[in-house]
Structures are given as C-alpha cells and as structure tokens.
C-alpha positions as CSV (number, residue, x, y, z in Angstrom):
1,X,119.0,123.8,101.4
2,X,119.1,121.3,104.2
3,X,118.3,118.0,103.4
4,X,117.6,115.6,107.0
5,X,118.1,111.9,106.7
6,X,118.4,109.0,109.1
7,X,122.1,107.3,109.2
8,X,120.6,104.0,107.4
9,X,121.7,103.2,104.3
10,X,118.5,103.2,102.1
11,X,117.7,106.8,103.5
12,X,121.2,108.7,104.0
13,X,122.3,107.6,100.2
14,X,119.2,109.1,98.6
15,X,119.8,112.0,100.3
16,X,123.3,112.3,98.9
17,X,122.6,111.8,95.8
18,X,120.0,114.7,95.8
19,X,122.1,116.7,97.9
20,X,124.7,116.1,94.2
21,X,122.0,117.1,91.9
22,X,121.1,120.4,93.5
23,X,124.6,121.3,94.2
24,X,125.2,121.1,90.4
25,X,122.6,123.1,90.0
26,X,123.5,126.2,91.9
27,X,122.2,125.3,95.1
28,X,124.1,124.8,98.6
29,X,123.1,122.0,100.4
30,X,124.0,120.3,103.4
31,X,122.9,117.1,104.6
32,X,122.2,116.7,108.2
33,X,122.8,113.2,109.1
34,X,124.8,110.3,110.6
35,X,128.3,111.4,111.8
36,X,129.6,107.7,110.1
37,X,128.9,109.0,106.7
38,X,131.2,112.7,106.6
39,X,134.1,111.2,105.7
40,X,132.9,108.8,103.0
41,X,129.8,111.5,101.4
42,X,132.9,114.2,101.8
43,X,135.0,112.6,99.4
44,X,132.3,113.3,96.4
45,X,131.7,116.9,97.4
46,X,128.5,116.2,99.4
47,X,128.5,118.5,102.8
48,X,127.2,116.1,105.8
49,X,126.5,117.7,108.8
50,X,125.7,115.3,112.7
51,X,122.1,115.5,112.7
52,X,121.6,116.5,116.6
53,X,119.2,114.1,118.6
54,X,119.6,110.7,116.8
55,X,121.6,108.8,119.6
56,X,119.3,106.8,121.9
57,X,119.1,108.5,125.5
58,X,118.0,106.9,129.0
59,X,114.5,106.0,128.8
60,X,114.4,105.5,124.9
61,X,111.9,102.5,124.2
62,X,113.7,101.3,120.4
63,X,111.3,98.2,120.6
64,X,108.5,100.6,120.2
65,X,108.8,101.9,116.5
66,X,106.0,104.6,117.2
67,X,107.4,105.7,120.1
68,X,110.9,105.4,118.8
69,X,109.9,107.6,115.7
70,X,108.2,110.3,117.4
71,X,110.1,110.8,120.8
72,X,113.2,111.1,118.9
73,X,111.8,113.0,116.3
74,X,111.1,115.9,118.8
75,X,114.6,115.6,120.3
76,X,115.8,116.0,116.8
77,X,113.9,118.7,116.2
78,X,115.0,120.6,119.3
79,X,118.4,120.4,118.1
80,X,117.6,121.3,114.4
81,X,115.8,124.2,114.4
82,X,118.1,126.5,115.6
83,X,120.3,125.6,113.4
84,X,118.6,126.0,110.4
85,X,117.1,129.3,111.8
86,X,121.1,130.9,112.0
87,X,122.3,129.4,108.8
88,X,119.7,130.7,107.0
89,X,118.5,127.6,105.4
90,X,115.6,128.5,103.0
91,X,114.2,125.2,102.0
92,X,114.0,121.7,103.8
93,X,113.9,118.4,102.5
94,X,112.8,115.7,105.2
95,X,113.3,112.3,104.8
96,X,109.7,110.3,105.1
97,X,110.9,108.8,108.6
98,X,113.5,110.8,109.9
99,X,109.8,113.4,110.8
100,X,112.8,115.6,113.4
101,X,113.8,117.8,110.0
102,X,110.3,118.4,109.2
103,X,109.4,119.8,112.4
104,X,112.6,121.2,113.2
105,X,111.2,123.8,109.7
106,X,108.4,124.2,111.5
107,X,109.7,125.4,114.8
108,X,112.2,127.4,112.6
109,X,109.6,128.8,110.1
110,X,110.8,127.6,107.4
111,X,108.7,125.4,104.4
112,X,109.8,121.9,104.1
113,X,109.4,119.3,101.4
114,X,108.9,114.9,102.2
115,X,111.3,112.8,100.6
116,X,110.6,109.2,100.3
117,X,113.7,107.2,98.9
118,X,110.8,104.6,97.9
119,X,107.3,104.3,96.8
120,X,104.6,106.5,98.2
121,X,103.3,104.0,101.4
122,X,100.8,106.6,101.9
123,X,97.8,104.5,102.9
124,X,95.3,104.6,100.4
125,X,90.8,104.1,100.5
126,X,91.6,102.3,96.8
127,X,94.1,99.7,97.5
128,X,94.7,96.8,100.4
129,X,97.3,98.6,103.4
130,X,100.9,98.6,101.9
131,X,103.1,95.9,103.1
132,X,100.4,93.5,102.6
133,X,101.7,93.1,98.8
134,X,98.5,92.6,97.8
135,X,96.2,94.0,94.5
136,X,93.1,95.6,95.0
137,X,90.9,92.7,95.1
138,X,88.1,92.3,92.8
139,X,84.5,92.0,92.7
140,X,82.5,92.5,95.8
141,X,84.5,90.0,97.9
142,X,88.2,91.3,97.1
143,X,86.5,94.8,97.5
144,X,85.2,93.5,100.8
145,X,88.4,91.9,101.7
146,X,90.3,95.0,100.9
147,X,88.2,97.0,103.4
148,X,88.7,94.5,105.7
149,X,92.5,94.8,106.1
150,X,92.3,98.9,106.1
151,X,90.0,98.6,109.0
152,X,92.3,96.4,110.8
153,X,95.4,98.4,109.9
154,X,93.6,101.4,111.1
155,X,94.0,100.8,114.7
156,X,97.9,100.7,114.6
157,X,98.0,104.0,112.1
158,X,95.6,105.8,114.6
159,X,98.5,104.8,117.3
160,X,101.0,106.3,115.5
161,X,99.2,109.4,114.8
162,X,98.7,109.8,118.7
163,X,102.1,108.7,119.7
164,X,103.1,112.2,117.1
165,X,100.7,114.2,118.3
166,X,102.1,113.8,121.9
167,X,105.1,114.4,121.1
168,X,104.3,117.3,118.5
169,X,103.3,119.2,121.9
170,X,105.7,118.5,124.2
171,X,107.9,121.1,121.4
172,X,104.9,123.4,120.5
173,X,104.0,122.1,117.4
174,X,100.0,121.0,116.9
175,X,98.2,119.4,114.1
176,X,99.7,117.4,112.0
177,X,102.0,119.9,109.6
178,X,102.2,119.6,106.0
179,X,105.0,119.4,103.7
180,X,104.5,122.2,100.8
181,X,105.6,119.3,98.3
182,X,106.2,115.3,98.0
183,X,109.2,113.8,95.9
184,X,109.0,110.0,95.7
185,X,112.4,108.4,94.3
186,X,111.0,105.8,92.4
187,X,110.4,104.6,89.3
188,X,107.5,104.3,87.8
189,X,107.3,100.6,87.1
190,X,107.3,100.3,90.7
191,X,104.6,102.9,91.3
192,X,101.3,102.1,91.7
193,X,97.4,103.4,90.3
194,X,95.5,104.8,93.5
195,X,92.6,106.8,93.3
196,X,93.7,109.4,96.0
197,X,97.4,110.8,95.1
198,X,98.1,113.5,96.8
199,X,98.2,116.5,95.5
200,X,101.9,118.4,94.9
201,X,103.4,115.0,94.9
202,X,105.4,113.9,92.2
203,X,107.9,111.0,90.8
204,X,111.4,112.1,90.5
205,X,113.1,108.9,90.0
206,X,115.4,106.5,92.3
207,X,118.2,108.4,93.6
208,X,121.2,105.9,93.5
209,X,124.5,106.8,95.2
210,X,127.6,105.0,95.4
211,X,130.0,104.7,99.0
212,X,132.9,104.3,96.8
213,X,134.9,104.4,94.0
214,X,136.2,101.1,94.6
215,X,135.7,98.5,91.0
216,X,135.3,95.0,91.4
217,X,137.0,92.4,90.1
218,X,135.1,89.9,88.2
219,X,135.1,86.3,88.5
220,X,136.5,84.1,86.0
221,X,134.3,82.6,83.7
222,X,132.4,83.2,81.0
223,X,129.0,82.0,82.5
224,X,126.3,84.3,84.0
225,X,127.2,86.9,86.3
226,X,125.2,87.2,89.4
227,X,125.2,89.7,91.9
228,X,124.6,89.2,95.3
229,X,123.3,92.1,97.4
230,X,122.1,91.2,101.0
231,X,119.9,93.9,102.6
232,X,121.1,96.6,104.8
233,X,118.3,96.7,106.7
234,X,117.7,95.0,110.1
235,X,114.3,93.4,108.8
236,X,116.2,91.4,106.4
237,X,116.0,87.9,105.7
238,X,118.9,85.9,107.8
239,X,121.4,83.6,105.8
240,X,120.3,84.9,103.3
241,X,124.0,84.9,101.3
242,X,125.3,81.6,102.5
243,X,122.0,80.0,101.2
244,X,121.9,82.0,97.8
245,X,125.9,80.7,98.1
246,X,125.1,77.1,97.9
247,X,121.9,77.4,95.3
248,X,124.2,79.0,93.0
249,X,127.8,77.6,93.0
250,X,125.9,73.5,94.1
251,X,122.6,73.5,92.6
252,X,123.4,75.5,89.5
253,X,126.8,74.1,88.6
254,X,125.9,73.4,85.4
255,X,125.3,77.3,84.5
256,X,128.7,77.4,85.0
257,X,127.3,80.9,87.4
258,X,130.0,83.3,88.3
259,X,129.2,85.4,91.2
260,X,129.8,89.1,93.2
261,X,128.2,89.4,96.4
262,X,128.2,92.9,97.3
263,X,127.9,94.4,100.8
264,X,128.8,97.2,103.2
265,X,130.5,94.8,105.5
266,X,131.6,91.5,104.3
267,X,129.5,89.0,105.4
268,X,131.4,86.5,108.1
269,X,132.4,83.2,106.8
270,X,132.4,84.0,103.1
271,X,134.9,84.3,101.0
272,X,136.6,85.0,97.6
273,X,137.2,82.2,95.3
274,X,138.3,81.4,91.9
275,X,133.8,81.9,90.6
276,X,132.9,83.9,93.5
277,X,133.9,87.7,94.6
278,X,133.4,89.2,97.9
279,X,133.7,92.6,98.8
280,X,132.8,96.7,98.6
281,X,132.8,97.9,94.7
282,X,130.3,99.9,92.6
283,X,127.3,97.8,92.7
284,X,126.4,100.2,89.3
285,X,129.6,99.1,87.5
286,X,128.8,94.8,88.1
287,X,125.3,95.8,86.8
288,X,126.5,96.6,83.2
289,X,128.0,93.1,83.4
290,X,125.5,91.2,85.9
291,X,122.8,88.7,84.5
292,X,120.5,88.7,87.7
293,X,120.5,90.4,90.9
294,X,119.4,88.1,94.0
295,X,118.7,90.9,96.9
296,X,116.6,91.0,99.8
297,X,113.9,93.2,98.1
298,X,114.9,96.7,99.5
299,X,114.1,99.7,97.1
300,X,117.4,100.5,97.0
301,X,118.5,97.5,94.9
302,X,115.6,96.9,93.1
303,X,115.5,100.1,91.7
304,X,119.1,100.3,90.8
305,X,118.7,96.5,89.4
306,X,115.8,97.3,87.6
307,X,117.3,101.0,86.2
308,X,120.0,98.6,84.1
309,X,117.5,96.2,82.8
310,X,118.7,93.3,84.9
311,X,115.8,90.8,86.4
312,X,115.9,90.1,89.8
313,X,115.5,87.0,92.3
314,X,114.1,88.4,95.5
315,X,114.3,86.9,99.3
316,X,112.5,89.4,101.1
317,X,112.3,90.0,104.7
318,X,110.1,92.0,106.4
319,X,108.3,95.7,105.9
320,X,108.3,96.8,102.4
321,X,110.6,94.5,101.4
322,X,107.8,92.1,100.9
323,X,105.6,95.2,99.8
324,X,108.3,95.4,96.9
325,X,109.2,92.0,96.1
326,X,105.2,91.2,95.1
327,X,105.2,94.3,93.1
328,X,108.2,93.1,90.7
329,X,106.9,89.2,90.5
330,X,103.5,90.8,89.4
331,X,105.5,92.9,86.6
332,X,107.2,90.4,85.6
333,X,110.7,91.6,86.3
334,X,111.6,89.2,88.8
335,X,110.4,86.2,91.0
336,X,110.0,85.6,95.3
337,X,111.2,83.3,97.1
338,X,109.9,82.8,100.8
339,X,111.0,80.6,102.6
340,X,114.7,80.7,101.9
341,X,116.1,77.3,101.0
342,X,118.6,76.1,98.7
343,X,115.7,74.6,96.1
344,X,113.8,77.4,96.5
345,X,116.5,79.7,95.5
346,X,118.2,77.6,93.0
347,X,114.6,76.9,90.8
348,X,114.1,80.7,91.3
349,X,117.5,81.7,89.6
350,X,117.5,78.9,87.1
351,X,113.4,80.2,85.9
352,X,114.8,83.5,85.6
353,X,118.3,82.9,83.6
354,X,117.0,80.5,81.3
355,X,113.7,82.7,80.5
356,X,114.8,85.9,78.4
357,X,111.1,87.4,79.4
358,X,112.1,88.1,83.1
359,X,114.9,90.6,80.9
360,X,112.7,92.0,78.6
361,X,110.3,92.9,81.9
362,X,112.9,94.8,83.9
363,X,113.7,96.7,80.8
364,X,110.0,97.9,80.7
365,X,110.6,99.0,84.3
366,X,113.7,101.1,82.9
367,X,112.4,102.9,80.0
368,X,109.6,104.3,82.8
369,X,112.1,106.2,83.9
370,X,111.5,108.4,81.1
371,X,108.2,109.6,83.1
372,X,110.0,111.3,85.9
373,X,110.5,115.2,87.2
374,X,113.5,116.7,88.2
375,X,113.6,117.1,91.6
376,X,115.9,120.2,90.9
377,X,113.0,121.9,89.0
378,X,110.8,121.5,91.8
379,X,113.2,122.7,93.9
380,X,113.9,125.6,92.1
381,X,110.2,126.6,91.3
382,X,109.7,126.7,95.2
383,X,112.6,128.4,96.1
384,X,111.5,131.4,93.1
385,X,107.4,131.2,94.9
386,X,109.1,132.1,97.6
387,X,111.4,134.8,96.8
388,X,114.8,133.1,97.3
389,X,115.9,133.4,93.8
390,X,118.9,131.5,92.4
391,X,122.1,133.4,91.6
C-alpha cells in the first residue's frame, strides 16, 4: 500500500495513523510525504517516504490555490508514478488534496482510493456550498437562498475543475479520474444528511495520531482543566492563545481554571506558570483529564475533543474551520466565538463549564463512533477484488 499525504499536520497524521492500522493488519504500507515527519512517524513503526514534487519551483503561483493544487499536483505525480510502478505498490490511498498520488496511480495503472481526514466537502444539490456553515434553508425562500449560493460558488468550482484539467494533460491524463473507493475520517456527529452521497463512500472514523510520547504535566489546582490547542493551519485565527490566555486566567479567576495549551511549536511569549502549562505532550492523555477544549475549529481537534466526550469552545478562522465550528454549536457540543475578544471568549468558556448539557452533547458525538467501518476491511476487500490476496 502507498498512502500520499501533504506535509501539514491535519493531513500527514491521518495518514499515519491509517498507515498503523493496516500495518497491524498484515499490510505494508508506506507513506509518501513530508521529509520533516521520517524521523518522528519512524519512531512508532510508520515507513515515511519524501513525497517527490512538493517543494515550490521557479514560477510556482502559492497565492493561487487552484493553480497551486493542480500544477503541483502534476509535478508530484511525475515523480510518483514510477515509483509505485517498481515497488509494486498494489493499492493507493490519496489524500483529498494532495490529488499528485491519485494521479501518479493512474499514470502507473494502479487503483487508488480518496482519503479525507475530515468531512466529505463534496458539494452537494441538497445543502448550502460547505464552508458557508449554513443548514439547508427552509421553505421556498431558504430553498431559494440555498440555490442561490451554489450558483455563486459554481463559478470558482468550475475554475478549479479547468485549472485540473490543464494540468491533467500536460501528464497524459484526461477526464477527471475516479477513485474506486472514499474513506471519510470522521465521526458521525459531525457528518451531515445530503441527498446525493456518493456511492462506495463510507465513514471510517477520525484517525488521530500522536507526534510524541511526551506526557504533560498538569497544572496545580483542583479547578477545571482546559486545554488549549491553537490551529496548525495557516487560515487560523491570530492571537488566538494570548487572548484565550487572558479570558481564562483574568476573566475567569474565580473558576479557579487550570490550563495546558498544547502546540507543535510553543507559541512566542507564553509561558509556563504555577496554573498554566506550555508545551508538546499527548493532547489524548490531557483529554482524559480536560474539562473543555478551546481550539481553532480544525477537524483534527474537534474530532479528538469530541471522541473523549469533552465540549468545546471554538475560535475559528477561515475554510472549514468555520464549516466545523457551526456544525458543533448546532449539536450542541460546543459554542463559536467570532470575533476573538477577551469577553467574547471568557462568556463562551464560562456558558460551557457551568452548563453540564454542552457535556452530555459531545458524548452524543462519541457514542456515534460506534457507526463507523474499518477502513482495514475495505482495504482488504479491494485488495481480494483484485487478486492481491493477503498472506
């Protein structure tokens, strides 16, 4: 198997943690990504490979996403085939956006599956354009309304398709190529109804992954424990943790709140004290402990937030990040705040702590885990249509 992810965060740790599942069952996998990742993925038995074509060249336009998307996604897929053509890789997995590993399988011959690490954002003739974080409307005028936005959305999707398609042919690859299955890490609280789901697409559950083994220490206290995750993501919202800082620790000082904030890279400027703990640790182990979660709305955090029953304050930026952050005020499971302000924040985190239904919400959202597929089965039920049969 050769699973094909971008080097961000919320795309290359989904991929690991698939790339762990099939191992255990039997399967080799590699995972052709960012070189930044080897060392760290190595270290829990997970084979990264560079995925070729992902630095940017002379020429590359990154403030055009279409452009960005597709041209590269040709160069990756140049690289790509080849290899997978003489390491006899049977079956790939291509993350939604990183489109090079799909078509490097085609240029090699070789049947590929989509992975989104996230709900399916699919467009769909039922529901307002995702991103919007909208419900279908209702009546005539929401239905109105609804068509409305698709029509204006359509112009920018058509775009994109074009901007493939071009670059589709400069590699000798035409139409648009279709993946012989869809796994969508998700859970199903965070799924939702659409009248067109596409066929051989199912819900496998998140796949959560931890960078390290590292266990953080917690505050002292006994008050709430609140965890602190800014995004990874460059749409995020800015200041986002010295804000949530000063809601929590000023506003809310009567809570007595004890905080972790969490991150890849230690925000600058912040810093441990005797209530508040900065760092790198298993996000998974604080959760067991953890109150609330404030995040920036990525799938990533929800999902793992949401998977230990913990409600969640979200500041979401841009993308699906706002997408997501609508979906889990609508369940119940969590409230928005936009714009990010100290008040804002603080009412938000007080609402949630002090009312035990935000709780009981996000543990709806974790007992719909139980409606997932394994991903492995799928896997395996291709690989045996096909005639690769496991050992």
């Amino acid at each position: 198997m050769a699973i094909v992810a971008g080097p961000d965060a919320g795309h290359a740790f989904p991929a690991f943690a698939l790339a762990e599942r099939l191992t255990s069952a039997g399967i080799e996998t590699v995972v052709y990504t960012g070189e930044q990742w080897r060392a760290t993925a190595g270290t829990r038995g997970v084979c990264v490979a560079a995925l070729p074509g992902l630095a940017a060249i002379t020429g590359d336009d990154d403030a055009d996403a279409g452009a960005k998307l597709s041209r590269r996604a040709a160069r990756i897929a140049v690289g790509l085939a080849p290899i997978l053509a003489t390491t006899r890789v049977d079956l790939v997995i291509s993350d939604v956006i990183t489109v090079g590993g799909a078509w490097a399988a085609e240029l090699a011959g070789i049947p590929w599956i989509e992975l989104s690490p996230h709900p399916l954002y699919l467009p769909s003739a039922g529901r307002p354009p995702i991103g919007a974080g909208l419900e279908p409307g209702v009546g005539r005028a929401g239905r109105l309304r609804d068509a409305a936005l698709r029509t204006a959305t359509r112009r920018s999707l058509r775009a994109g398709e074009r901007q493939r398609a071009r670059a589709r042919s400069t590699i000798g690859l035409f139409g648009l190529g279709e993946p012989v299955a869809r796994l969508v890490a998700t859970l199903p609280g965070l799924e939702v109804w659409r009248p067109d789901w596409p066929a051989d697409t199912h819900l496998i559950g998140p796949l959560l992954w931890e960078p390290t083994d590292a266990v953080f220490d917690h505050p002292a206290g006994d008050g709430p424990l609140v965890l602190i995750a800014p995004s990874t993501a460059v749409t995020g919202a800015a200041d986002m943790v010295s804000t949530t800082l000063a809601a929590v620790t000023g506003e809310l000082a009567d809570l007595s709140v004890r905080v972790v904030v969490s991150a890849l890279q230690s925000p600058d400027g912040i810093e441990s004290s005797a209530r508040v703990v900065v760092g790198t640790g298993r996000q998974d182990e604080v959760l067991t402990h953890a109150a609330l979660v404030i995040c920036g709305g990525g799938h990533g955090m929800l999902a793992k937030s949401l998977m230990a029953s913990v409600p969640v304050v979200t500041v979401p930026g841009g993308g699906d990040q706002w997408e997501l952050a609508n979906r889990v005020q609508r369940q119940g499971s969590g409230v928005l705040v936009r714009p990010l302000t100290v008040d804002a924040v603080a009412a938000a985190v007080r609402e949630v702590l002090t009312d035990p239904g935000f709780a009981a919400a996000a543990s709806q959202v974790s007992v719909s885990a139980r409606e997932v597929t394994d991903p492995v089965r799928i896997v395996q039920w291709l690989l045996d249509r096909s005639g690769h049969h496991l050992a």
